[in-house]
The first five atom37 places (N, CA, C, CB, O) and aatype in JSON, in Angstrom:
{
  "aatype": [20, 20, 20, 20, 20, 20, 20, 20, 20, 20, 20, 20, 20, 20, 20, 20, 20, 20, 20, 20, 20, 20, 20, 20, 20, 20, 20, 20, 20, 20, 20, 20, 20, 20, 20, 20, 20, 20, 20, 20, 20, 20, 20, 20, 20, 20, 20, 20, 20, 20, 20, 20, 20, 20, 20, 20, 20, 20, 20, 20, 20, 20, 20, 20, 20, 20, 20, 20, 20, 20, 20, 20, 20, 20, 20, 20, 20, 20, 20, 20, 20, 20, 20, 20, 20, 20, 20, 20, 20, 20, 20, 20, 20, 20, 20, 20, 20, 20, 20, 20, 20, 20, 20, 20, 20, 20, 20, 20, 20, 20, 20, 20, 20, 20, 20],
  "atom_mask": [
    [1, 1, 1, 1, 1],
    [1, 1, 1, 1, 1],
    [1, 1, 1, 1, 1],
    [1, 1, 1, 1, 1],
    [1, 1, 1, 1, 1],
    [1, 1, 1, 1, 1],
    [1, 1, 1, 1, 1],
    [1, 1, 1, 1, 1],
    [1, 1, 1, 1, 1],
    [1, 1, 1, 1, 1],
    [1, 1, 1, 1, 1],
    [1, 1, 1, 1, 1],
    [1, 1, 1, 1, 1],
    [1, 1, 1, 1, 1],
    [1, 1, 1, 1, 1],
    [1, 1, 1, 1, 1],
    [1, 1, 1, 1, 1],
    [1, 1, 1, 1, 1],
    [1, 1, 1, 1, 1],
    [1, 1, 1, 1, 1],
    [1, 1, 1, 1, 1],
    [1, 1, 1, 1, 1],
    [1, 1, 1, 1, 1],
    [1, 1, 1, 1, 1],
    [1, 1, 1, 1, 1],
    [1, 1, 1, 1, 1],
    [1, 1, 1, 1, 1],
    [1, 1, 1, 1, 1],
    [1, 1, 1, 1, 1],
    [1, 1, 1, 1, 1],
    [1, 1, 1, 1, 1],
    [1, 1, 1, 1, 1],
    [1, 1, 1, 1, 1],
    [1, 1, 1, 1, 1],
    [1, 1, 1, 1, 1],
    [1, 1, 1, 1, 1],
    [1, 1, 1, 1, 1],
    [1, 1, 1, 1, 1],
    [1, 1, 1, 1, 1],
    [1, 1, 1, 1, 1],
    [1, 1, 1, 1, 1],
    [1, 1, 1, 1, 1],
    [1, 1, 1, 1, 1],
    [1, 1, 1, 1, 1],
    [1, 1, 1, 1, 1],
    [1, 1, 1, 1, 1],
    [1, 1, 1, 1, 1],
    [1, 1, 1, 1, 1],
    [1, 1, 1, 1, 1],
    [1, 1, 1, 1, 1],
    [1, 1, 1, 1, 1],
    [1, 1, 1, 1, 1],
    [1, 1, 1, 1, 1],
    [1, 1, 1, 1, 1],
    [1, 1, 1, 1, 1],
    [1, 1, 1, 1, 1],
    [1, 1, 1, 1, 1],
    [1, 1, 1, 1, 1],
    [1, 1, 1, 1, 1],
    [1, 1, 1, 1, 1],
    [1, 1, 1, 1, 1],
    [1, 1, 1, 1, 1],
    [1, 1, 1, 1, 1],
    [1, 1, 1, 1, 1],
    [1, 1, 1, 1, 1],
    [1, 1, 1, 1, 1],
    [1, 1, 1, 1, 1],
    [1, 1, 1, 1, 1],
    [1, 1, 1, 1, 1],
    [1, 1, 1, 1, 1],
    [1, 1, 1, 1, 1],
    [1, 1, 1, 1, 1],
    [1, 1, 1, 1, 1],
    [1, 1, 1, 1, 1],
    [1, 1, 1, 1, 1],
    [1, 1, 1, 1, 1],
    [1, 1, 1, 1, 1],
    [1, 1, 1, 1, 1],
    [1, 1, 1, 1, 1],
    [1, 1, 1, 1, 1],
    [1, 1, 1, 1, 1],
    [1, 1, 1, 1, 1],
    [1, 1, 1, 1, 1],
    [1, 1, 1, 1, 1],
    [1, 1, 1, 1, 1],
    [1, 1, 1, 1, 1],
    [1, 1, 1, 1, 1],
    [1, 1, 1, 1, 1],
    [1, 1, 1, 1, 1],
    [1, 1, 1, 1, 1],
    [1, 1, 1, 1, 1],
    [1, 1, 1, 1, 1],
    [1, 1, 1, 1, 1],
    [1, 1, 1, 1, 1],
    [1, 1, 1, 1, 1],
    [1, 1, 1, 1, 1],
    [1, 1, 1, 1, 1],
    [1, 1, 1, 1, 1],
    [1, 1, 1, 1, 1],
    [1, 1, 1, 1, 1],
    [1, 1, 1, 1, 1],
    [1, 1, 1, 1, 1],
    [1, 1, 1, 1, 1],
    [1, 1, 1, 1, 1],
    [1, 1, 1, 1, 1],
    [1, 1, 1, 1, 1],
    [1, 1, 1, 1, 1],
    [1, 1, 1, 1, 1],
    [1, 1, 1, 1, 1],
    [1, 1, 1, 1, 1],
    [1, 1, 1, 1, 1],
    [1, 1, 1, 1, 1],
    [1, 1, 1, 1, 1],
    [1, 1, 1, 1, 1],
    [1, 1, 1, 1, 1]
  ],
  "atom_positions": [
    [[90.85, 2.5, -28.84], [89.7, 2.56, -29.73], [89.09, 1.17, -29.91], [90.11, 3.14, -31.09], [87.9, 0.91, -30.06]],
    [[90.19, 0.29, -29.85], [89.57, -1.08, -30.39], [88.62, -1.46, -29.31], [90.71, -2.34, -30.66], [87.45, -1.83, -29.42]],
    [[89.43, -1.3, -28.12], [88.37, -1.44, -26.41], [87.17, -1.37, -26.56], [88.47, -0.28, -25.22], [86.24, -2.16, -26.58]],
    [[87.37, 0.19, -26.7], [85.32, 0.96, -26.88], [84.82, 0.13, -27.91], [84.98, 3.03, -27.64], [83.83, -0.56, -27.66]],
    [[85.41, 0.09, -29.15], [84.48, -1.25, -29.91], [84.03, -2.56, -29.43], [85.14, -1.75, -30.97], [83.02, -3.26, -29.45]],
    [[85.01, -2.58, -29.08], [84.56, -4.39, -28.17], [83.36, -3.83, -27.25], [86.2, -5.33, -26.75], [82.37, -4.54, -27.39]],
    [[83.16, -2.71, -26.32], [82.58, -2.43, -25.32], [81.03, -2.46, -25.7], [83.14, -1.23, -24.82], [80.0, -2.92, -25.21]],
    [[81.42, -1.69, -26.9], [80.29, -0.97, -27.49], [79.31, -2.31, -28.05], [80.88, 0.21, -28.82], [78.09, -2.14, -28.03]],
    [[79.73, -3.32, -28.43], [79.5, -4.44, -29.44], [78.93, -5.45, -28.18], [81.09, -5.04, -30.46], [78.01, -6.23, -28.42]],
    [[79.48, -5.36, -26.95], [79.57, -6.3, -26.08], [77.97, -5.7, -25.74], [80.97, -6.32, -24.93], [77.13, -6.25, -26.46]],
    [[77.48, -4.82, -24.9], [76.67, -3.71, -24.82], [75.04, -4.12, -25.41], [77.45, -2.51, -25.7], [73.93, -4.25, -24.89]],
    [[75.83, -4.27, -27.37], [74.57, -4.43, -28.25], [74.13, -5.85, -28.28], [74.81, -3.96, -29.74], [72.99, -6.19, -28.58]],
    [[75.07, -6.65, -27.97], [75.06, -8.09, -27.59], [73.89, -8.48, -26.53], [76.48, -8.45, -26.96], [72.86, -9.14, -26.62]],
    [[74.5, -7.77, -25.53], [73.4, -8.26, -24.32], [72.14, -7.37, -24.51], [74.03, -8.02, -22.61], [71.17, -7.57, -23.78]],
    [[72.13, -6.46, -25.37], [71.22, -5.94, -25.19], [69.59, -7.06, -26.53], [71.87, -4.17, -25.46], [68.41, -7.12, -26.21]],
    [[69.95, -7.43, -27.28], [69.69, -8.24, -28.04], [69.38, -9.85, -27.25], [70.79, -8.09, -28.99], [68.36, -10.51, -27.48]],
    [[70.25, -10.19, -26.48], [70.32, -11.08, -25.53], [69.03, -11.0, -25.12], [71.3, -10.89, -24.55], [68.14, -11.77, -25.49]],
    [[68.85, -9.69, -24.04], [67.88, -9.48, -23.0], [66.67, -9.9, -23.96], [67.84, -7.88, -22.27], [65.96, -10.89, -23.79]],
    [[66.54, -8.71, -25.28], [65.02, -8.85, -25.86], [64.41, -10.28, -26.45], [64.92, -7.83, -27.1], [63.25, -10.66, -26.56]],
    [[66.04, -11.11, -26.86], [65.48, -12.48, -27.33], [65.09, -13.1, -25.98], [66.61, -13.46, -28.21], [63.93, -13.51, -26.02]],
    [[65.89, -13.37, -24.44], [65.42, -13.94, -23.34], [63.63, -13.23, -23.0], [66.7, -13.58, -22.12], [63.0, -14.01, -22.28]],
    [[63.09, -12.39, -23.27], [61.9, -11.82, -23.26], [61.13, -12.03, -24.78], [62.14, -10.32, -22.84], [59.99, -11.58, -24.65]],
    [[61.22, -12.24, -25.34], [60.06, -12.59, -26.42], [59.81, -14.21, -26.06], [60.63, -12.31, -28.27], [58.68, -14.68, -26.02]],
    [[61.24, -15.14, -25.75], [61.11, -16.35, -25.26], [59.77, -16.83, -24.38], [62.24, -16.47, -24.55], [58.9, -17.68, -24.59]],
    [[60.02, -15.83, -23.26], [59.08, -16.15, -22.01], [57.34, -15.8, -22.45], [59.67, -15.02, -20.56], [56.29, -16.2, -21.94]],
    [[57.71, -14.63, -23.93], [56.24, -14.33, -24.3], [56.05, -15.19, -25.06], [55.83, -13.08, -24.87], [54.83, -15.3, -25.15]],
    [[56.72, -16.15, -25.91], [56.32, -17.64, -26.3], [55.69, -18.33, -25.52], [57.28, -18.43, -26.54], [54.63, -18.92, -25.78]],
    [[56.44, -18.33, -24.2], [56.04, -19.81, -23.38], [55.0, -19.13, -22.82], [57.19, -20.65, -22.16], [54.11, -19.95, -22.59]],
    [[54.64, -17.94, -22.47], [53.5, -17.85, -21.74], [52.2, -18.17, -22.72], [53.46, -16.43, -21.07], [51.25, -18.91, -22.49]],
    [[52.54, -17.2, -24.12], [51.16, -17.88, -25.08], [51.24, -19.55, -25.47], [51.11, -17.0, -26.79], [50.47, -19.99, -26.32]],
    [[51.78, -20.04, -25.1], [51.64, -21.17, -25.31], [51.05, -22.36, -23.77], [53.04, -21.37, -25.96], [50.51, -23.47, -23.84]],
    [[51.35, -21.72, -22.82], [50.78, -21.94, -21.63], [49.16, -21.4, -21.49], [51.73, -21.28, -20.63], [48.15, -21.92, -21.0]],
    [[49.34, -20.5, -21.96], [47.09, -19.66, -22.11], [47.32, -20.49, -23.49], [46.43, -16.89, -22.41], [47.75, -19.54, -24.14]],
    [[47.33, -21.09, -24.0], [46.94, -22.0, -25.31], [46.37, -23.3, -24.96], [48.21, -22.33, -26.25], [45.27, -23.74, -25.27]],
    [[47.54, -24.03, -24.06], [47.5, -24.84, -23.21], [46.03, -24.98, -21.84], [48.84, -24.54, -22.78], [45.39, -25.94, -21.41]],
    [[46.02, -23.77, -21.61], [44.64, -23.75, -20.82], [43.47, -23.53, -21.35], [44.61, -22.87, -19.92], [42.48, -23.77, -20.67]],
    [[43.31, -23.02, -22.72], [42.27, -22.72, -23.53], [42.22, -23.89, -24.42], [42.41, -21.39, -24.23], [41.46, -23.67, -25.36]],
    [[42.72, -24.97, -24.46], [42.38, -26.02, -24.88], [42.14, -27.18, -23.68], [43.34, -26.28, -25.85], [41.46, -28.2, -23.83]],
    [[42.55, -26.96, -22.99], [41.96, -27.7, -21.49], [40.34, -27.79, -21.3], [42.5, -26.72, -20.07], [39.51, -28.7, -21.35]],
    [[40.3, -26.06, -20.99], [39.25, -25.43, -20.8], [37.7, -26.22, -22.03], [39.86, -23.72, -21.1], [36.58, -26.66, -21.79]],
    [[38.4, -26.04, -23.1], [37.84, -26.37, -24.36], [37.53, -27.97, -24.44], [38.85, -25.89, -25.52], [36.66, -28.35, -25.22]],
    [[38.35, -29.05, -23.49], [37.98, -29.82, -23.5], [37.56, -30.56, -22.27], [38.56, -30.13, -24.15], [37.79, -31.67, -21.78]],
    [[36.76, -29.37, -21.92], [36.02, -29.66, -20.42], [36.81, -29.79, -19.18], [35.28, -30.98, -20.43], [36.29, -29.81, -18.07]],
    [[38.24, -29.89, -19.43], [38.95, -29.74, -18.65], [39.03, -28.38, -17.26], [39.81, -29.85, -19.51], [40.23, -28.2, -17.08]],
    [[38.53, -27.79, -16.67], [38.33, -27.19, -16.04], [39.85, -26.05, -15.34], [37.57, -28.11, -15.39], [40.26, -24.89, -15.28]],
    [[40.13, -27.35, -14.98], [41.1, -27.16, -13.82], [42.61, -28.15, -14.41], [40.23, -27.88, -12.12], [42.49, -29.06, -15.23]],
    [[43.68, -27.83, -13.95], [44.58, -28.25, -14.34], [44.97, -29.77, -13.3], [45.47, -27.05, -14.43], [44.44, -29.91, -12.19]],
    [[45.54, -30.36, -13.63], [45.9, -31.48, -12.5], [47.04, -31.32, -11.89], [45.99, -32.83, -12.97], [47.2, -32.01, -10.89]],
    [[48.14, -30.41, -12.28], [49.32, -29.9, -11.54], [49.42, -28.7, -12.35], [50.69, -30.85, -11.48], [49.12, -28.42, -13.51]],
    [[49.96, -28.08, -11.36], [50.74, -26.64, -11.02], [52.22, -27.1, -11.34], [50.57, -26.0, -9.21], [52.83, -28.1, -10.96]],
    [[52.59, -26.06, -12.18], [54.36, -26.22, -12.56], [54.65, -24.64, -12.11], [54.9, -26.62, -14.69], [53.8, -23.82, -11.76]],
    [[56.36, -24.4, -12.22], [57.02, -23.32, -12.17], [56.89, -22.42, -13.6], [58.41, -23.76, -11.8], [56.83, -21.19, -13.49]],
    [[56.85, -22.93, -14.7], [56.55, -22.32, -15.6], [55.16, -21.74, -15.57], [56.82, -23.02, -16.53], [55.04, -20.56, -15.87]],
    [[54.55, -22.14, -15.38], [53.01, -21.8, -15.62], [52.96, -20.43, -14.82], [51.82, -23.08, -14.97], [53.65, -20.12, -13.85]],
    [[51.9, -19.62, -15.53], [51.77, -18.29, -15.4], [51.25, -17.84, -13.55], [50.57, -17.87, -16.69], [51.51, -18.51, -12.55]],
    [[50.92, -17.26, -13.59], [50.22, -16.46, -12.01], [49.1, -16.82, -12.4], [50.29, -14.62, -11.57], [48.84, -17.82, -11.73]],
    [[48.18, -16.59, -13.16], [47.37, -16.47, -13.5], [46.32, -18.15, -13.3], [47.81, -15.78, -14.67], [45.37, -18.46, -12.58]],
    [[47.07, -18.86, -14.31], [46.68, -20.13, -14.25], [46.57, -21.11, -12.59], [47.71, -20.69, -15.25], [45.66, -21.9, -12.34]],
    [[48.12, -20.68, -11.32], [48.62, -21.04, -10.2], [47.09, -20.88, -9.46], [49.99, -20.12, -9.7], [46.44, -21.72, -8.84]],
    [[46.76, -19.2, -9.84], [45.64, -18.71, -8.89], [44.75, -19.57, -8.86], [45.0, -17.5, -9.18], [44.31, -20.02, -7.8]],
    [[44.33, -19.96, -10.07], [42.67, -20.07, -10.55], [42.77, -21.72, -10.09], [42.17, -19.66, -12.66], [41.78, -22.21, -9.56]],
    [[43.67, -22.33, -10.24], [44.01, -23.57, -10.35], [42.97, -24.43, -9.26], [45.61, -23.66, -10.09], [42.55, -25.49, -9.72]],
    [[42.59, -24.14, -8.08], [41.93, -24.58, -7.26], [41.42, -23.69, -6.19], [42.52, -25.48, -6.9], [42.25, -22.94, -5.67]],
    [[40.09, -23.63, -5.74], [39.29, -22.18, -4.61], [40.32, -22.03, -3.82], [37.72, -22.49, -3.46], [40.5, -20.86, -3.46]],
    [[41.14, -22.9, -3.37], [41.81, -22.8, -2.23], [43.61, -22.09, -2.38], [41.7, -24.38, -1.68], [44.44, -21.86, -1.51]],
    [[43.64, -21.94, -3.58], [45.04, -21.68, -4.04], [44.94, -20.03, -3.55], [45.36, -22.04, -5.93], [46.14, -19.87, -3.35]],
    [[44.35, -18.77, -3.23], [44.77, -17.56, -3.33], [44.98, -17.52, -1.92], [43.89, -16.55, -4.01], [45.19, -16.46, -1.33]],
    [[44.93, -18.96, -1.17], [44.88, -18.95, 1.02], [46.54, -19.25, 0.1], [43.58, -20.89, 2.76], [47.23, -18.46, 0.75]],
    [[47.37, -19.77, -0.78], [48.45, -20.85, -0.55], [49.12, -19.22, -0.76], [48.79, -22.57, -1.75], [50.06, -18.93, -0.03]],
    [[48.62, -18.16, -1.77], [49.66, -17.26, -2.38], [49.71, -16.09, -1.1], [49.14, -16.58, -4.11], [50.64, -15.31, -0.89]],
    [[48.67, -16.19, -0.44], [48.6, -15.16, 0.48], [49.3, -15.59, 1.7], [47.22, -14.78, 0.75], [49.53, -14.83, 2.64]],
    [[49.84, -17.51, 1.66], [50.64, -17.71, 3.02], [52.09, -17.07, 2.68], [50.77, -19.47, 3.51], [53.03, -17.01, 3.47]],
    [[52.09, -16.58, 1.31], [53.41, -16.35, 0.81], [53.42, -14.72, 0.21], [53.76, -17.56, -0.4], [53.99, -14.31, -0.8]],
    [[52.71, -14.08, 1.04], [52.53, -12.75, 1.05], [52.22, -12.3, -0.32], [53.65, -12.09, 1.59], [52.8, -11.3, -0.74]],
    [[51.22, -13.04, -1.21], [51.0, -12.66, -2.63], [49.53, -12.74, -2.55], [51.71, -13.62, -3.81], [49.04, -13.76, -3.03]],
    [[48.78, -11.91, -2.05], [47.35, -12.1, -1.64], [47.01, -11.04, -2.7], [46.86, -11.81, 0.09], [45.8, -10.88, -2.56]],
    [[47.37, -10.34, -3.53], [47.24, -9.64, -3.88], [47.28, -9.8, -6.14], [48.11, -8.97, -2.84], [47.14, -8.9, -6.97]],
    [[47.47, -11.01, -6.31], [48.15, -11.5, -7.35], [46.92, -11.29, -8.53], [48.74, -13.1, -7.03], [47.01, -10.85, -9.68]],
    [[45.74, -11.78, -7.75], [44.52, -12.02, -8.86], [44.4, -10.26, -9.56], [42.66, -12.7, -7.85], [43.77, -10.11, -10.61]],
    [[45.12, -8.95, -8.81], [44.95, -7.98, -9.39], [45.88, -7.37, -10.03], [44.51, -7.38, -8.79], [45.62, -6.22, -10.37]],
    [[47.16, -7.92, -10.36], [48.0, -7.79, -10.92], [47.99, -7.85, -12.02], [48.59, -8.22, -10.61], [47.3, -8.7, -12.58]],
    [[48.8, -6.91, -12.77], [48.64, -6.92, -14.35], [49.59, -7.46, -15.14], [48.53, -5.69, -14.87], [49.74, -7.39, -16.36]],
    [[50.46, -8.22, -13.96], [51.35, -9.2, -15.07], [51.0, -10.42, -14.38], [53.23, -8.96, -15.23], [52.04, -11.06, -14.3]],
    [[50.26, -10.91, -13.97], [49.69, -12.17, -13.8], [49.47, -13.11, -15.08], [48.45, -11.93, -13.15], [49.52, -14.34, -15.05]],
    [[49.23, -12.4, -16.13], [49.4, -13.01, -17.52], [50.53, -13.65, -18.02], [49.23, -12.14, -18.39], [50.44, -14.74, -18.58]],
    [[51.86, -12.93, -17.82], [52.82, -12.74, -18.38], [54.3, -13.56, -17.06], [52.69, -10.95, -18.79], [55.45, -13.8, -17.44]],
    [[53.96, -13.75, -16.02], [54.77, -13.81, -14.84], [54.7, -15.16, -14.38], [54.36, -12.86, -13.77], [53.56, -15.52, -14.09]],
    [[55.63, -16.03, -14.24], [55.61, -17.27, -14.12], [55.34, -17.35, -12.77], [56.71, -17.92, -14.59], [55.12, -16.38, -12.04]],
    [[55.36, -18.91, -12.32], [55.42, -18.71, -10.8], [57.0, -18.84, -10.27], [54.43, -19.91, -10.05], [57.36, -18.52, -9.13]],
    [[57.7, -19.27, -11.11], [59.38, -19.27, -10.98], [59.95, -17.67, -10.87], [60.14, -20.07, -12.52], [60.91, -17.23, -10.24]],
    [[58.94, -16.98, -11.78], [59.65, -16.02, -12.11], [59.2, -14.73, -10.9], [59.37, -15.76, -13.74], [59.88, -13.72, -10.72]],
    [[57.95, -15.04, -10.18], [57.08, -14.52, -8.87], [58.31, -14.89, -8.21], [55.45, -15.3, -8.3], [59.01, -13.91, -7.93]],
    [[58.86, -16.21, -7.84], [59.3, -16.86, -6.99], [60.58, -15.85, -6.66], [59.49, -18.32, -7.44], [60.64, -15.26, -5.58]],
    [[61.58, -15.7, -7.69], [62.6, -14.99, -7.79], [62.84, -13.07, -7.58], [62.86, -15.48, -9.01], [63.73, -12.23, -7.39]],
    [[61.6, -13.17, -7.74], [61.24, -11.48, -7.49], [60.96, -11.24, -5.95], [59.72, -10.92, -8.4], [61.59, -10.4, -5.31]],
    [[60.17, -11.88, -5.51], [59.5, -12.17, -4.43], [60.54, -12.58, -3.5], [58.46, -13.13, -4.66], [60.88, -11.79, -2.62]],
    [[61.15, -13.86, -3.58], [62.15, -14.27, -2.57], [61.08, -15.07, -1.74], [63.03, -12.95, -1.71], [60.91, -14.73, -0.57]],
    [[60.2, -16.31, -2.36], [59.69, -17.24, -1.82], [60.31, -18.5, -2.66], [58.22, -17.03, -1.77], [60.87, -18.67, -3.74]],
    [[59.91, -19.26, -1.59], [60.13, -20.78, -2.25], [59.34, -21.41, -3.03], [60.24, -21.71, -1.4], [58.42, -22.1, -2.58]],
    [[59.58, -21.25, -4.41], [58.72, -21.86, -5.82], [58.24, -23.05, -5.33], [59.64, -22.21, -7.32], [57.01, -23.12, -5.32]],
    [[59.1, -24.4, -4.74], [59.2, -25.66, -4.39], [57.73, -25.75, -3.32], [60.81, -25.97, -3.69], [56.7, -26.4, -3.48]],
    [[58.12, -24.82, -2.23], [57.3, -24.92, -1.32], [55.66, -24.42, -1.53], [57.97, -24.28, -0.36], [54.69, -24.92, -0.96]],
    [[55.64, -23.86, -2.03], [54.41, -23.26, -3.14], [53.6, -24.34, -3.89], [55.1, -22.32, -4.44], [52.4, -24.6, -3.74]],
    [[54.52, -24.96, -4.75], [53.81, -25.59, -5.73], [53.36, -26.76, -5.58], [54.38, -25.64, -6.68], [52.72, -27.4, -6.41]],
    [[53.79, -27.24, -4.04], [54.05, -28.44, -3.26], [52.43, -28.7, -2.49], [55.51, -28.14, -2.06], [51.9, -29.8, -2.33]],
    [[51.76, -27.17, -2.02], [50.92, -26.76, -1.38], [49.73, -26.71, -2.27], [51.31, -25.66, -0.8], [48.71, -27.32, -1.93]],
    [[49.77, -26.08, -3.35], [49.01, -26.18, -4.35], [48.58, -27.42, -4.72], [49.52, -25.65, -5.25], [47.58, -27.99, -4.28]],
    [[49.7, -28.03, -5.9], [49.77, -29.62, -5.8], [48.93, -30.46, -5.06], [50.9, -29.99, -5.34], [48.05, -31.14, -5.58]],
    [[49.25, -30.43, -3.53], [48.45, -31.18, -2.97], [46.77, -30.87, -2.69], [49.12, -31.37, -1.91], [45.81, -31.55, -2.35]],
    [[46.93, -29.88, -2.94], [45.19, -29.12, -3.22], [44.82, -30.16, -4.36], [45.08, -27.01, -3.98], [43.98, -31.06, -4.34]],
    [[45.55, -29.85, -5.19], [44.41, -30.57, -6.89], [44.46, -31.93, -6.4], [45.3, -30.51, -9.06], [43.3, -32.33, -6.4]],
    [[45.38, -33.05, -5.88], [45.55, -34.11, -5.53], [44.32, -34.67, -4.79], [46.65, -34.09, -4.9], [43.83, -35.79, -4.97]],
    [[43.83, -33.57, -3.81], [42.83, -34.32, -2.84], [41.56, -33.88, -3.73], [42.81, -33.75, -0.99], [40.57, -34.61, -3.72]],
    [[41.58, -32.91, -4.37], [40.45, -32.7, -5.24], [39.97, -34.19, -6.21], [40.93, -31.38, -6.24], [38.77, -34.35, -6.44]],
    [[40.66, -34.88, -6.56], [40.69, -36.08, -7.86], [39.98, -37.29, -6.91], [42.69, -36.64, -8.6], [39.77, -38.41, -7.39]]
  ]
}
């Protein structure tokens, strides 16, 4: 009996786990579209680097040339996605089974020659 309690407890644990690891990421993402809406707001246009945290959304828009970098990485398809809001590029990266590094590296050097 004591088992199934532990089991049962262990269970409600991770399950609590999971929803706090997910409200987290819905922190960091509103705070990343916060982050771009005050950019935006201060004429800032465009970002000067691309991170792993940063959304799909932001990766895309980031420079004309960024949806050639997602489509060398079979994500040509991203600007119509409905978690592009919500979906990091770490977190693309890991679903996907591309290289975040190699991605952001490509991008990156997009905004670089842009400046």
């Amino acid at each position: 009996m004591r088992e199934l309690v532990q089991q049962v407890v262990a269970i409600y644990v991770e399950q609590h786990r999971t929803r706090i690891r997910k409200i987290k990421q819905g922190i960091i993402s509103a705070q990343q579209q916060l982050e771009l809406l005050q950019q935006r707001l201060n004429g800032l246009e465009k970002p000067m680097q691309v991170f792993g945290t940063d959304v799909i959304e932001q990766a895309w828009n980031s420079h004309p040339q960024a949806p050639a970098v997602f489509a060398r990485y079979h994500l040509n398809a991203c600007d119509q996605c409905a978690v592009r809001f919500d979906e990091t590029v770490h977190e693309a990266a890991l679903a996907y089974g591309f290289s975040e590094e190699a991605m952001l590296v490509e991008i990156n050097i997009l905004l670089r020659e842009e400046q």
